[in-house]
N, C-alpha and C positions, 0 to 999 in steps of 0.2 A: 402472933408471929409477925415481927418486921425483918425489913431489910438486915436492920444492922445485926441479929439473929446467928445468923448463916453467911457464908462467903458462898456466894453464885458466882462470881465473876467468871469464874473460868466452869460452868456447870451450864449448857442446855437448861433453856426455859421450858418447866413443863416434866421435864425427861425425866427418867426412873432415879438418874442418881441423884436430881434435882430434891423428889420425896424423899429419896432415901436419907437423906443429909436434912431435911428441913426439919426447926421444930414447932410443934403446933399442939395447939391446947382447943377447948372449947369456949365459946364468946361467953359471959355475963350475961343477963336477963338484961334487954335491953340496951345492951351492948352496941354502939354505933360501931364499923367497921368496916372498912373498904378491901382489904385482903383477904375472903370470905372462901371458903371454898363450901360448895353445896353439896354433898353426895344424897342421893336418893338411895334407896330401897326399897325393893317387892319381893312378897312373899309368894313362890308358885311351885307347883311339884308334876312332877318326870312320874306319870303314874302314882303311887304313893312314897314316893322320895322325896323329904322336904327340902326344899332350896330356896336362898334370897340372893336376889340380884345389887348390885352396889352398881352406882354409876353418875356423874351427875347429870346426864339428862337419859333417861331410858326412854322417854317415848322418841326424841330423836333417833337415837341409836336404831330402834325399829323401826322405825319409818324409812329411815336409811339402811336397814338391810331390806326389808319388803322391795323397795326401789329398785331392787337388785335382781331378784328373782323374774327369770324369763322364760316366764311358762309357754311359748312361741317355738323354745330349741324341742321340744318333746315333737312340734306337730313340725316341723320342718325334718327333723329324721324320719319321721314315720314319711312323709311323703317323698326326702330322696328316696331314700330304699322299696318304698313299694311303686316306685318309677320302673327302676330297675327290674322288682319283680314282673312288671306288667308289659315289659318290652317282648315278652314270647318269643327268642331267641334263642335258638338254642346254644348256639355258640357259649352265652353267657350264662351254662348250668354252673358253673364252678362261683361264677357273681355271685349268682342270684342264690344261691346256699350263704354265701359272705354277706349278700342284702338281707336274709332272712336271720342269720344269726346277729347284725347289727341292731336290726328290727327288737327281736327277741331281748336282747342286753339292754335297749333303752326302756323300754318296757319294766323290765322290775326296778331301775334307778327312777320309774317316773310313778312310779306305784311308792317308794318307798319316801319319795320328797312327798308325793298328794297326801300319804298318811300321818307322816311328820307334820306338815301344814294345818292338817285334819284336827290332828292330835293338841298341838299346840296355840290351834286357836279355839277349843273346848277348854283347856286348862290353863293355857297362862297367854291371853291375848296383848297383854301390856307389855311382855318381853318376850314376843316369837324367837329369836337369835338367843338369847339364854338358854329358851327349852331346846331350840334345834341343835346348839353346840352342847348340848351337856344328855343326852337321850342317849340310853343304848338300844340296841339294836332287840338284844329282849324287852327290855321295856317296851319298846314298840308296836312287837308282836303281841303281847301280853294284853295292852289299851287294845288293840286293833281286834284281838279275840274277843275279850268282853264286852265291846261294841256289836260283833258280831252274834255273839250269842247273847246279850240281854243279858250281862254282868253289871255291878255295882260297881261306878269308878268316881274318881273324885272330879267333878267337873263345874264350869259353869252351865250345864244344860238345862238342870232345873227340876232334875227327873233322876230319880234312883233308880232306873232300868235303863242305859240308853241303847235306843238303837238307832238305825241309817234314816230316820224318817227323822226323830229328833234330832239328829245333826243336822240334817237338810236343814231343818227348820229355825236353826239356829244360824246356819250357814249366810239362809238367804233371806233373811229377819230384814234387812235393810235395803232388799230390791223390791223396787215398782216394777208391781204385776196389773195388768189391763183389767183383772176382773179376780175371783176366785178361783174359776177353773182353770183356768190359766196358772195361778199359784200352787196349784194342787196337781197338777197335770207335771210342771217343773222340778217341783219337789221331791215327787214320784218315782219321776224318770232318775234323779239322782238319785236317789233314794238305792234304786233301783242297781244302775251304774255302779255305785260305792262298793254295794254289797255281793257284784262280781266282782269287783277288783280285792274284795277282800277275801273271798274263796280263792285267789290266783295265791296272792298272799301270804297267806297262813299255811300253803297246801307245802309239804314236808320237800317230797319232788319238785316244785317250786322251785324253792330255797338252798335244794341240793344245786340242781341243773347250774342258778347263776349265780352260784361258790363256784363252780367246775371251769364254768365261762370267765368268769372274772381272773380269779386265782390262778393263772397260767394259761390259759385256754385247753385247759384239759379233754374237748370232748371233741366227737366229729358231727361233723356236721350229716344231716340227713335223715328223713322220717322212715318208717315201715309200715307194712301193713299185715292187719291181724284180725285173723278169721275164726270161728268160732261153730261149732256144730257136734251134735251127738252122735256118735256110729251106730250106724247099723249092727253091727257085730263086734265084739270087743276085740282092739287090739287090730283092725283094716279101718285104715284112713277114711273119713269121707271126701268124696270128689269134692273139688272145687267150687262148683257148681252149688253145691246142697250147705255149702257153708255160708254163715253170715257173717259178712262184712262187720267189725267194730270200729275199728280206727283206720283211714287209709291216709297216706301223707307224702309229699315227696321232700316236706320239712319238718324238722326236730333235730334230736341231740340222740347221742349216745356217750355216756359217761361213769366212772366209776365212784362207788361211793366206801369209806369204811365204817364198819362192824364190828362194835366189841366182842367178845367171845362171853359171853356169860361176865359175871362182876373180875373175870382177870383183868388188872389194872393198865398190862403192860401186849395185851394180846391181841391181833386185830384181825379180819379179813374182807375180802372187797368181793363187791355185788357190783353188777353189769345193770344198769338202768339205761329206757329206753323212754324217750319222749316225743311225743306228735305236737303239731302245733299247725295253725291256721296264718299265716301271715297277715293276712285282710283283715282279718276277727284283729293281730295286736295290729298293726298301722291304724284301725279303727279305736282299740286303744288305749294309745298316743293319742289320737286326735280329741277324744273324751277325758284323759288324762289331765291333756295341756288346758281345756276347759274349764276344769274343775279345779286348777289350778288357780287358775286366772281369777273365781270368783271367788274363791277364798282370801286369795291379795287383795283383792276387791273390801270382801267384810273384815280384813286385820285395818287394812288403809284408812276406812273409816270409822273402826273402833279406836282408833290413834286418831283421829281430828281432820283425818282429809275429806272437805267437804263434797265433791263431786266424784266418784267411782263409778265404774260400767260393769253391769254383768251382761254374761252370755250363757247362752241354751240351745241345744241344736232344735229345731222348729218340727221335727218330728222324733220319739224316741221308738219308735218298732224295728228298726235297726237292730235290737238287742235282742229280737228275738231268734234272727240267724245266727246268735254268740256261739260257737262251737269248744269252746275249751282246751284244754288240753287233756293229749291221755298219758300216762305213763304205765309201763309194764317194767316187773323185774325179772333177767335174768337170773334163776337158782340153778347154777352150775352144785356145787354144794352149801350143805349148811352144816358148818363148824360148830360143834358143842365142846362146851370145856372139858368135857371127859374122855375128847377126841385127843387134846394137845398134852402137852409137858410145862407147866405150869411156870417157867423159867422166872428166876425173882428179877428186882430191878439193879440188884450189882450183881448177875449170871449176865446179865444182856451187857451191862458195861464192860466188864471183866474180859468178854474174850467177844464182843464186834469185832476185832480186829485179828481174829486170829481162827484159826481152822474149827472152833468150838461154835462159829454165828452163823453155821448152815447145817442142816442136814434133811433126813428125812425118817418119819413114823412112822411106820407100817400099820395099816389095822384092818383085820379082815371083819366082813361081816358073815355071821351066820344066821341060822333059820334058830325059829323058839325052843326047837326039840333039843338042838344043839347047846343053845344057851345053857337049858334047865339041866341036862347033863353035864356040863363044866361047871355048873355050882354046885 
């Protein structure tokens, strides 16, 4: 390709419609040439989805998106917000429910970039920004299950079983430890950390709560408390008193989720879920989050050519042994079976939404067995 080729004059150097218009061939064996363009290519895969990356310089491009990544904004919300929480004011209950559900929202965006990161520097370290723009959100889940349960994935780990120990281990392959136990004690504690952050994770309630949160802020805010005990006699409450405490919280969620009706395509109904949650336990984290962030930018940065990188580790992990969780309860007001509704097809529901046909109501009594086997 030369000059005299193509008219640029009036075409952006570089620009799309620059390519678009240009023509070009491949050099001769030996081919001297100063108009050269380079593309690279790597071969890496999204869980078992195969992908090649085109670019001509991919370890730049990574290098310069790593650069980017500010694993600092996770522990800087966790600690506004639990400012707030920790001001004991009461004036600021209405805050400090708004501080705990901020708390809560950065929490799963900081779970799902550490698992991403996780994810794609296991499988494709030489283009983390290909696998993180091109990942869905199952796929995600999907790598993050099989990790957690000692599933076969396609990995550089080295190990057809992996789990939270082999990643660590891979993770922190290139940090100076003082001694062994020291390396082993790090490792551990991550090991550790990872593997609750991936029960938060995968957990169904989870992933409902912050769809509810995100997607319009559909829930309210605030926890309950739920007690638990055998009666005395069936059918008289037991006292207070004699009941055991499970979950008690003055933060969580309350939100609604839907329910297919049995395999009806077009049929739905909505359950009342309820969620607890520890503020301290997520502000805590965030703050192991933003860490574990940090040292995975750490071993991409260095597997890309940056000679000097820093990791970090909190100097004690027993912290983790006050991790409280989360609890979730479902409200069962009823449960819909398909035998209960009217099967309505998908042109019944288009056909009259708009007209006196898209409401009404079913009547359906229930009886006793004696009754039943008599009306058959």
């Amino acid at each position: 390709m030369t000059d005299e080729d193509i008219d640029t004059s009036d075409i952006a150097p570089l620009s799309e419609e620059f390519f678009a218009k240009a023509q070009w061939r491949e050099p001769e064996s030996n081919e001297i040439v100063s108009n050269v363009l380079n593309l690279q290519y790597r071969f890496f895969v999204v869980d078992e989805r195969p992908l090649c990356i085109w670019d001509k310089d991919i370890r730049q491009k990574t290098l310069k998106f790593l650069e980017t990544i500010d694993p600092g904004y996770f522990d800087y919300i966790g600690n506004v917000h639990w400012q707030t929480l920790s001001q004991g004011d009461k004036s600021t209950d209405k805050e400090s429910q708004y501080a705990a559900l901020a708390l809560r929202t950065t929490y799963s965006q900081a779970l799902e970039t550490l698992f991403a990161l996780i994810c794609a520097a296991i499988q494709a370290p030489w283009c983390v920004p290909a696998w993180i723009n091109t990942y869905k959100n199952e796929e995600l889940r999907k790598l993050v299950e099989k990790i957690h349960t000692q599933k076969s994935i396609s990995s550089l780990l080295g190990v057809e079983s992996p789990t939270w120990s082999s990643v660590c281990a891979f993770i922190f392959q290139h940090c100076h430890f003082e001694n062994e136990a020291q390396k082993s004690a790090v490792q551990a504690g991550f090991a550790q950390i990872w593997s609750y952050f991936a029960q938060d994770f995968l957990d169904k309630g989870h992933s409902e709560e912050y769809n509810s949160i995100k997607h319009g802020l559909r829930v309210r805010s605030g926890g309950f408390k739920l007690s638990v005990g055998i009666p005395d006699e069936p059918g008289v409450p037991l006292p207070a008193d004699k009941m055991e405490i499970v979950s008690d919280s003055e933060f969580g969620s309350s939100f609604l989720v839907k329910e297919k009706i049995g395999r009806e395509k077009y049929h739905i109904y909505l359950k009342e879920k309820h969620r607890n949650w520890n503020p301290k336990d997520i502000a805590l984290g965030l703050r192991l989050a933003s860490i574990s962030i940090s040292n995975i930018q750490s071993t991409l940065q260095f597997m890309n050519g940056v000679s000097e990188v820093k990791f970090k580790y909190p100097a004690d992990f027993t912290a983790l042994n006050q991790w409280e969780g989360f609890t979730t309860i479902t409200t069962h007001e009823i449960q819909i079976l398909p035998k209960f509704i009217i099967p309505f097809t998908k042109e019944e529901i288009l056909s009259g939404y708009k007209t006196t046909k898209s409401f009404g109501v079913r009547k359906i009594i229930f009886v006793d067995q004696e009754e039943a086997a008599n009306t058959d």
